[in-house]
BAMARVO-998355 format. One record per residue (C-alpha): residue number from 1; residue in three letters; chain; x, y, z. Coordinates in Angstrom, 2 decimals. Example, Ala and Ser with C-alpha at 12.3 -4.5 7.8 and 13.67 -1.06 7.14 Angstrom:
BEGIN
     i    aa   ch        xx        yy        zz
     1   ala    A     12.30     -4.50      7.80
     2   ser    A     13.67     -1.06      7.14
//
This chain:
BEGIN
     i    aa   ch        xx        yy        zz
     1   unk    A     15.59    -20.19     19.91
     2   unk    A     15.24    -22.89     17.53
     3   unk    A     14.98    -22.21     13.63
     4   unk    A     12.02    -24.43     13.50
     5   unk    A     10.23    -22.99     16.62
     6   unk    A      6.48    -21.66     15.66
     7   unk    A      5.24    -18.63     17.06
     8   unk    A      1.77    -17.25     18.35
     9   unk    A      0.82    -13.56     16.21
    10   unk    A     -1.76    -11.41     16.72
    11   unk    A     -1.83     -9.76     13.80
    12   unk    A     -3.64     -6.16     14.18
    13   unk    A     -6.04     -4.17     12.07
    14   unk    A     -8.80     -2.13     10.79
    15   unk    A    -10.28     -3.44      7.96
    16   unk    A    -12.31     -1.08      5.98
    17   unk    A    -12.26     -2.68      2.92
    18   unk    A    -10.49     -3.06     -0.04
    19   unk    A     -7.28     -0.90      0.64
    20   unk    A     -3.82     -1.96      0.41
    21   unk    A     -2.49     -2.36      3.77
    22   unk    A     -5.74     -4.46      4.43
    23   unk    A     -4.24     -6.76      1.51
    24   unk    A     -1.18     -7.01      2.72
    25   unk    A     -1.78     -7.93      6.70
    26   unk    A     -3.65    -10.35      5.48
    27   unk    A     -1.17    -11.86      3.13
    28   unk    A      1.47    -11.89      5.79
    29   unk    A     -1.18    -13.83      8.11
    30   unk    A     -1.82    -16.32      5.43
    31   unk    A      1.70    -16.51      4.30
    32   unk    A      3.00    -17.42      8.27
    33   unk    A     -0.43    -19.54      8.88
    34   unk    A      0.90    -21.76      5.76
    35   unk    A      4.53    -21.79      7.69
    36   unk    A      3.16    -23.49     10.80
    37   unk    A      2.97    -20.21     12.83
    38   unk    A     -0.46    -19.57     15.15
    39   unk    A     -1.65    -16.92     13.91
    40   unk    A     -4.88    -14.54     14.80
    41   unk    A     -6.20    -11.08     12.50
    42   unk    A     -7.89     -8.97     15.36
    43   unk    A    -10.15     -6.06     13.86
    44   unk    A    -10.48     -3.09     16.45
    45   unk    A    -13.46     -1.50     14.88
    46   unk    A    -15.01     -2.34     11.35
    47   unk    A    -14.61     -5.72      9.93
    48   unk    A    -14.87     -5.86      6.70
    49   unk    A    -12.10     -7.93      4.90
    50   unk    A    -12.57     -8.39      1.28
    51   unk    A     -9.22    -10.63      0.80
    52   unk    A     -9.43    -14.31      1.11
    53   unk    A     -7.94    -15.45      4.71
    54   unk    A     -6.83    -19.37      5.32
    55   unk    A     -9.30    -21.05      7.41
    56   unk    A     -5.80    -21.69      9.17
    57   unk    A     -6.35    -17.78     10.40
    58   unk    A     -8.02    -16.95     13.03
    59   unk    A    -10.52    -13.96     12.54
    60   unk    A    -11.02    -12.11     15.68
    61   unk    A    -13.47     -8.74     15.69
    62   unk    A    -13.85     -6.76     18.62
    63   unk    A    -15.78     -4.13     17.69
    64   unk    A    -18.65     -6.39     17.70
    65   unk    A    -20.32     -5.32     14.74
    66   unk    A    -20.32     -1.97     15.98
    67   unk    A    -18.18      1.42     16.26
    68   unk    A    -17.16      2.02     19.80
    69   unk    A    -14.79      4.74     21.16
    70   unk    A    -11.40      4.53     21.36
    71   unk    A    -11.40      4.02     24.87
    72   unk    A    -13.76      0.95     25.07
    73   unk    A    -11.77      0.23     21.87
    74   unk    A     -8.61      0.00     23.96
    75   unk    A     -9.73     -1.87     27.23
    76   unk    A    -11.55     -4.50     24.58
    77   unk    A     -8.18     -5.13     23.17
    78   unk    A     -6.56     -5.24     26.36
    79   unk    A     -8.55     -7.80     27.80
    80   unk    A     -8.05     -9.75     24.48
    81   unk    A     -3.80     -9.75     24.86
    82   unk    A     -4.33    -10.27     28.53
    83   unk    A     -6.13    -13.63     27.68
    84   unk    A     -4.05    -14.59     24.41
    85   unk    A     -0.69    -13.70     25.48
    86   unk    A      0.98    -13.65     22.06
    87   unk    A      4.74    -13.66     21.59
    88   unk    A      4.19    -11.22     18.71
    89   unk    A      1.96     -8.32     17.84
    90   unk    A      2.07     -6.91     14.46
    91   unk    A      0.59     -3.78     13.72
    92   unk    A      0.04     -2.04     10.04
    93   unk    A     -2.22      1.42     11.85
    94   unk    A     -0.34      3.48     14.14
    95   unk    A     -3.30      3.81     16.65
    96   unk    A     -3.11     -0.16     17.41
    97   unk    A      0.53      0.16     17.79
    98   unk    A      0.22      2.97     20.35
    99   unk    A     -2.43      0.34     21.95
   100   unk    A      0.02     -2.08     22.38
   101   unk    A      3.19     -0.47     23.42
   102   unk    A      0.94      0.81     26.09
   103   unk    A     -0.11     -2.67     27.73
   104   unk    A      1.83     -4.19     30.22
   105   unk    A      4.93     -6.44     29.25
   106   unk    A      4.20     -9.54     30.71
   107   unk    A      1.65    -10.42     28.87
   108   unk    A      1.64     -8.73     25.62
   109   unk    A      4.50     -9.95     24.27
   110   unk    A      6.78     -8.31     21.72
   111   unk    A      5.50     -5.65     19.04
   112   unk    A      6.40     -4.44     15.84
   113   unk    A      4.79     -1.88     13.52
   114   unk    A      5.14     -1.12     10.25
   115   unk    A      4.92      2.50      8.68
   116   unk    A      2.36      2.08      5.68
   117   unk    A      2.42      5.74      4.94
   118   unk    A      4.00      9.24      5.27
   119   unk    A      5.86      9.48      8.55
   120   unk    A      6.36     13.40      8.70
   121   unk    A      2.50     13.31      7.86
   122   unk    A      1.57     17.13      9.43
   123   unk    A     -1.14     15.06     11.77
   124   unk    A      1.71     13.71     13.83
   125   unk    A      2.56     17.56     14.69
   126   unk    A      0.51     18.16     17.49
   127   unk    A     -0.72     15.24     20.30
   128   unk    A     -0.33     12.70     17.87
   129   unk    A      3.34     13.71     17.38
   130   unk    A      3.87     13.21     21.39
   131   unk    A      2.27      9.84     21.74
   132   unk    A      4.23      8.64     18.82
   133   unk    A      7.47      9.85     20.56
   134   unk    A      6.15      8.06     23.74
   135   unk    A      5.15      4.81     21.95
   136   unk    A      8.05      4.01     19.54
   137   unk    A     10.33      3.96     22.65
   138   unk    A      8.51      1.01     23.96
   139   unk    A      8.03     -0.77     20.57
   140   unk    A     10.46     -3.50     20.06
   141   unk    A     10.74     -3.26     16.15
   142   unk    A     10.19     -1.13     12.94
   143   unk    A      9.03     -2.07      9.52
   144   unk    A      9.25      0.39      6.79
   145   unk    A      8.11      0.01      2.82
   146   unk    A     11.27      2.33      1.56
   147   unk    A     14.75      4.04      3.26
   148   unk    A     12.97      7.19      2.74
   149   unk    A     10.08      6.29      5.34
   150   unk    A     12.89      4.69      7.85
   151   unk    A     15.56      7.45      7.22
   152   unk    A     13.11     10.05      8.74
   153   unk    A     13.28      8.63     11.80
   154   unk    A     16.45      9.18     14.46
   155   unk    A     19.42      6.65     15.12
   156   unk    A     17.30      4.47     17.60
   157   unk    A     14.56      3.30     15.75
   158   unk    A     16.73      2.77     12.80
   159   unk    A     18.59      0.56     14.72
   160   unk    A     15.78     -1.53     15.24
   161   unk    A     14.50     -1.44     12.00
   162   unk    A     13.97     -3.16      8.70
   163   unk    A     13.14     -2.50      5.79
   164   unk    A     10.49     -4.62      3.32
   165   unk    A      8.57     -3.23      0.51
   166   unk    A      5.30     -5.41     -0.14
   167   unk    A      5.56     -8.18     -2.13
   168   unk    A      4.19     -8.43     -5.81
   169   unk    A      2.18    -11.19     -7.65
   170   unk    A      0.94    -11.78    -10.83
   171   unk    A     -1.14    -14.98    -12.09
   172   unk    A      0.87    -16.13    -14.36
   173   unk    A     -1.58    -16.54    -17.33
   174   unk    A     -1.43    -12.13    -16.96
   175   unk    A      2.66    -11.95    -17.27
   176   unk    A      2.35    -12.82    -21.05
   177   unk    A      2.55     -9.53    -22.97
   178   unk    A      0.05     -8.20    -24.83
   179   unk    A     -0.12     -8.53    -29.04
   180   unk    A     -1.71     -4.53    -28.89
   181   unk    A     -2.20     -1.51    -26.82
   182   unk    A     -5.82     -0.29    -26.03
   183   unk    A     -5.90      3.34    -26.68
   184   unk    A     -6.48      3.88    -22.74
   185   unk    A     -4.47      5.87    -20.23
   186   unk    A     -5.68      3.91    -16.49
   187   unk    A     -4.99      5.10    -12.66
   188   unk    A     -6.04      2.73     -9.44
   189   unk    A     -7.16      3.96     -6.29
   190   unk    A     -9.35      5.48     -3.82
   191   unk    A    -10.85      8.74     -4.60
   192   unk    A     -9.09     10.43     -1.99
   193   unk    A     -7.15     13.75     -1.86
   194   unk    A     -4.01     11.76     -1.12
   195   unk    A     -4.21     10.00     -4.54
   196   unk    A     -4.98     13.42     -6.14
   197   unk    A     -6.50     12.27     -9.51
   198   unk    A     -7.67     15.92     -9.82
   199   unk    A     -4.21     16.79    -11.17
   200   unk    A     -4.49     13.53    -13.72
   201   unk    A     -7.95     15.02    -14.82
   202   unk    A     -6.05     18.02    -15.32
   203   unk    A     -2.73     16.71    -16.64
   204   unk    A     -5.19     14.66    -19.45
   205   unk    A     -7.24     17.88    -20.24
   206   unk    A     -4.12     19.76    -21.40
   207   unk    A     -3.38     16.83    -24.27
   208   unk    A     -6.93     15.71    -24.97
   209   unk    A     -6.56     17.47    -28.35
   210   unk    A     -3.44     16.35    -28.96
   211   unk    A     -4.17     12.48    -28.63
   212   unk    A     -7.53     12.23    -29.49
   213   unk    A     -8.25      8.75    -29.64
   214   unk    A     -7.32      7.92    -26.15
   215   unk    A     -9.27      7.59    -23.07
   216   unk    A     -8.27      8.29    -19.02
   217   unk    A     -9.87      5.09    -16.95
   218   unk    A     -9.73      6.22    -13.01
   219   unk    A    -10.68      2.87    -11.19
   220   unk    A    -11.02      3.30     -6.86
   221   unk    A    -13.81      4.55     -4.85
   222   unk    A    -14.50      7.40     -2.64
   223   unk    A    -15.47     10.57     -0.84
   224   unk    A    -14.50     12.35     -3.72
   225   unk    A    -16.98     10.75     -6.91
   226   unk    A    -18.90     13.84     -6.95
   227   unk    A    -16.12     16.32     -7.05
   228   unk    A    -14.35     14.67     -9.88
   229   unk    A    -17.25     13.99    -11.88
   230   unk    A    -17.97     17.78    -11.63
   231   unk    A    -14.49     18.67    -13.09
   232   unk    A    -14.67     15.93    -15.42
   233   unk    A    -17.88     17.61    -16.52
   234   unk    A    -16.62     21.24    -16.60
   235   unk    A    -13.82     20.28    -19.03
   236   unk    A    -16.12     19.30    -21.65
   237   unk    A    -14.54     15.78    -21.00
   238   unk    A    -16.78     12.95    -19.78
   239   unk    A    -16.80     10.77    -23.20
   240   unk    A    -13.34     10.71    -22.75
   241   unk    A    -12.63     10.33    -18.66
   242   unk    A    -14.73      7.66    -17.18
   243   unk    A    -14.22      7.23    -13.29
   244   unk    A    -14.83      3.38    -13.02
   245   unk    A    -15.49      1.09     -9.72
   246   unk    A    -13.50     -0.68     -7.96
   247   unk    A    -13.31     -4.48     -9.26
   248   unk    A    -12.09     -7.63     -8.52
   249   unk    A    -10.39     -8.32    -11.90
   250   unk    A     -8.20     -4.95    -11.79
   251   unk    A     -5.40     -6.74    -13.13
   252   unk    A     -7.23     -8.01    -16.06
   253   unk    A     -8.81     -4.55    -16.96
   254   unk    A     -5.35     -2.74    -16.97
   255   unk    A     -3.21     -5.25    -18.65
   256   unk    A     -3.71     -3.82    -22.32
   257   unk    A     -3.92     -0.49    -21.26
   258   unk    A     -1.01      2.11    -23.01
   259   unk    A     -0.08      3.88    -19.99
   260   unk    A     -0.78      3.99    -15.68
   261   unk    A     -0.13      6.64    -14.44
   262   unk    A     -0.07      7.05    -10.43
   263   unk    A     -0.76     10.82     -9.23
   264   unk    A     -0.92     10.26     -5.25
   265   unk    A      1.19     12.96     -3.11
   266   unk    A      2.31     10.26     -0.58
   267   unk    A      2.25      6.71     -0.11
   268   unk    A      3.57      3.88      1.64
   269   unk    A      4.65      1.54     -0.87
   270   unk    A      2.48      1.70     -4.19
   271   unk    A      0.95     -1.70     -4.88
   272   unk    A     -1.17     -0.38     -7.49
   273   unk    A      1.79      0.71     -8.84
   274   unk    A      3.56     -2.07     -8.13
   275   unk    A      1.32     -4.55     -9.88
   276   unk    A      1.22     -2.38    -12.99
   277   unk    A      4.61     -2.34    -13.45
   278   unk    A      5.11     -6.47    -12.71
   279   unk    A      2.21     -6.12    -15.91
   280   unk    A      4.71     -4.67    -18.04
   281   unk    A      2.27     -1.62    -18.60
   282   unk    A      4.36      1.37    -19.26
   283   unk    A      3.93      3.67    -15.90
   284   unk    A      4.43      7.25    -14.68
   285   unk    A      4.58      8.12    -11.35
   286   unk    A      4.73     11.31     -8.85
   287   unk    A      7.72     11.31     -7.01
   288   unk    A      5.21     10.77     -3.80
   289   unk    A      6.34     10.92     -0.18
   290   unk    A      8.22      9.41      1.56
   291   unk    A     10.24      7.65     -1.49
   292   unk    A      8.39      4.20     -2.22
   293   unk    A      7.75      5.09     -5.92
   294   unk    A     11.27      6.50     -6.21
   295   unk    A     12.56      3.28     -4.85
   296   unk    A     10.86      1.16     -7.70
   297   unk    A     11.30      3.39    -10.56
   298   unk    A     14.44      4.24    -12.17
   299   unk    A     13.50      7.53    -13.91
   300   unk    A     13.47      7.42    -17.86
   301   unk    A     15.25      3.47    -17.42
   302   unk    A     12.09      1.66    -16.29
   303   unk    A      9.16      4.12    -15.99
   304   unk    A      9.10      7.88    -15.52
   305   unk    A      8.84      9.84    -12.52
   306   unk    A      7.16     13.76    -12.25
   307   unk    A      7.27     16.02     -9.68
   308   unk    A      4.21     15.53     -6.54
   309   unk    A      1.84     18.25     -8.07
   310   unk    A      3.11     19.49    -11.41
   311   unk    A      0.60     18.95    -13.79
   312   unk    A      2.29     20.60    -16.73
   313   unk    A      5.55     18.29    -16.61
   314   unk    A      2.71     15.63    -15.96
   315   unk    A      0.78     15.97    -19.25
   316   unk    A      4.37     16.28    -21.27
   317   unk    A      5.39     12.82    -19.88
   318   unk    A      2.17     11.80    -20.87
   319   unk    A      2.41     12.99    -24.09
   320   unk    A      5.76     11.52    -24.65
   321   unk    A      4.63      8.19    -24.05
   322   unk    A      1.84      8.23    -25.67
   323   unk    A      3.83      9.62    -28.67
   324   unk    A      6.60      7.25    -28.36
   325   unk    A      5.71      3.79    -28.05
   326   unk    A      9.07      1.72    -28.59
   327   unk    A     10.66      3.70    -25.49
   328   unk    A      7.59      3.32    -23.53
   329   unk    A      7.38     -0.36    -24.49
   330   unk    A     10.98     -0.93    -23.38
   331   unk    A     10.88      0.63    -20.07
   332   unk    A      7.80     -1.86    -19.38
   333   unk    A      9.98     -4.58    -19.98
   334   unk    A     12.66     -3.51    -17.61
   335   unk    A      9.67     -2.23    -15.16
   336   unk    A      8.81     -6.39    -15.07
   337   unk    A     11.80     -7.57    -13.43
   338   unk    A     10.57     -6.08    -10.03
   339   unk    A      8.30     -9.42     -9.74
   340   unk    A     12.04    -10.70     -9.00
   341   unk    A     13.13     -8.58     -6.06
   342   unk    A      9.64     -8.34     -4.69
   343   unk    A      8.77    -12.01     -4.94
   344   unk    A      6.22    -13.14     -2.12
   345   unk    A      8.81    -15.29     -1.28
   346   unk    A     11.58    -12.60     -0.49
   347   unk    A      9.46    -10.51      1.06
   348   unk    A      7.64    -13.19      3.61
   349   unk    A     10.79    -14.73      4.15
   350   unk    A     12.31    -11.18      5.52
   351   unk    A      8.91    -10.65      7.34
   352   unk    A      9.51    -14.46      9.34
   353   unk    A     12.94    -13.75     10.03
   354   unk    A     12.65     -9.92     11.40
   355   unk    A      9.84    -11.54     13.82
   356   unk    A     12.16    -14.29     15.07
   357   unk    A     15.01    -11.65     15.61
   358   unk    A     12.83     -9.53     17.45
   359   unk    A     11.24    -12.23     19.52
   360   unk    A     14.80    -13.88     20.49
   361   unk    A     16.00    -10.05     21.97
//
């Protein structure tokens, strides 16, 4: 196959908002769109995509504005491939990737999916666990966000594997470093039990009288509002932990912050994370499953990482930051260089040339 030779993608997803593997399905889209590729983001069930996508990108949503069942779900998207016929379907949710290793060959082209989370997850125990088994055999590649996610698996889907952390981007009137430190300790994400910002709320409450000035900012969404409002509220604490929404400008509102600190008990790869580190805001992190965080912090050189769950050794790091700003400062300058290795660039350039290797098998 020709270097130069521009493929057709159906690139697959369920966008439920503002989370990151939404984000970064549709950067890849946009990012081979702007390369010359065909390419087509095909919503199963919700759509409802708060990124910017090219006009280049084709939106496709088959739920049709409503929820339907996984099976009507599955013969919808069928009936889509059967009439597209895409040399390449990408997939960042496992159920659309066990949709497509289950159509036909001739028409559905060649399929990759990429592990955005915990693979030894305890849902894929049961039923889950067998269709999985069933599925990857017929998948034609593998993209995971750390070697910790792609070591889990056995010899054969290593072998057709890669692996490419997200990428990381930073306007570049944010990279300049700040002249001071708001007295704020900040955490991004969903208020989820994955993200566990209950053990942050308690990590904080176990210093609050030793650094009394400072604040906890939790930014994200979710189920769990009420719940962590009401411990929030039990710890005598709620002029000094504010649980903020989501917002556009998250980059902006962090910047000048003293300290992020990421509490989740798995992830794929971090962006939030990620992004506060390409900042140059000091960060702690849980050593969270399967390895992404471990991959982009080098403990005590760079950031610090703490045990998944350990509140204790959680709100002693936090302490020690907090308490030592020169150190802190100069593992945020290290943390920075990651906007090197994971330069859109890199990363989009590994994601082109794993689809034209898999595509050419």
């Amino acid at each position: 196959m020709e270097e130069d030779y521009k493929f057709n993608i159906v690139c697959v997803g369920y966008f439920h908002g503002a989370g990151g593997a939404e984000r970064q399905i549709v950067m890849l889209a946009n990012e081979l769109s702007r390369r010359g590729h065909s390419v087509i983001l095909l919503a199963l069930a919700q759509c409802d995509i708060r990124y910017k996508v090219d006009q280049s990108v084709k939106i496709v949503n088959l739920a049709y504005e409503r929820l339907d069942g996984i099976l009507t779900r599955f013969c919808k998207f069928k009936r889509f491939i059967k009439e597209t016929k895409p040399d390449i379907i990408i997939n960042y949710w496992f159920q659309s990737a066990y949709f497509s290793a289950f159509l036909p060959r001739r028409y559905r082209g060649k399929i990759i999916y990429s592990e955005r989370g915990d693979p030894g997850d305890k849902e894929y125990g049961g039923l889950l666990g067998v269709i999985r088994k069933i599925a990857f055999g017929k998948i034609n590649g593998f993209v995971f966000q750390s070697k910790g996610a792609r070591d889990f698996f056995n010899k054969k889907i290593i072998e057709k594997s890669m692996v490419i952390s997200n990428s990381v981007s930073i306007p570049a009137e944010l990279l300049t470093q700040p002249e001071g430190r708001e007295k704020r300790i900040v955490s991004v994400g969903r208020l989820h039990s994955q993200k566990n910002q209950k053990l942050l709320i308690g990590a904080f409450a176990k210093i609050a009288t030793d650094i009394p000035d400072y604040t906890l900012e939790i930014y994200g969404d979710g189920d769990l509002h009420d719940e962590l409002q009401e411990q929030i509220r039990s710890l005598g604490l709620r002029d000094r932990i504010k649980l903020m929404p989501s917002c556009q400008n998250i980059l902006e509102q962090i910047r000048q912050a003293s300290l992020f600190v990421l509490t989740s008990d798995y992830e794929g790869m971090p962006n939030a994370l990620m992004e506060a580190m390409a900042l140059g805001v000091p960060c702690i992190s849980t050593d969270c499953k399967p390895g992404g965080a471990r991959e982009l912090i080098d403990n005590n050189n760079n950031g610090i990482i703490v045990p998944i769950g350990d509140e204790v050794c959680l709100a002693e790091k936090i302490k020690y930051m907090i308490c030592h700003p020169e150190i802190a400062e100069q593992m945020a300058t290290k943390a920075r260089q990651i906007t090197v290795e994971y330069s859109e660039k890199r990363i989009f350039d590994a994601w082109e040339n794993f689809c034209r290797t898999i595509i050419e098998k």
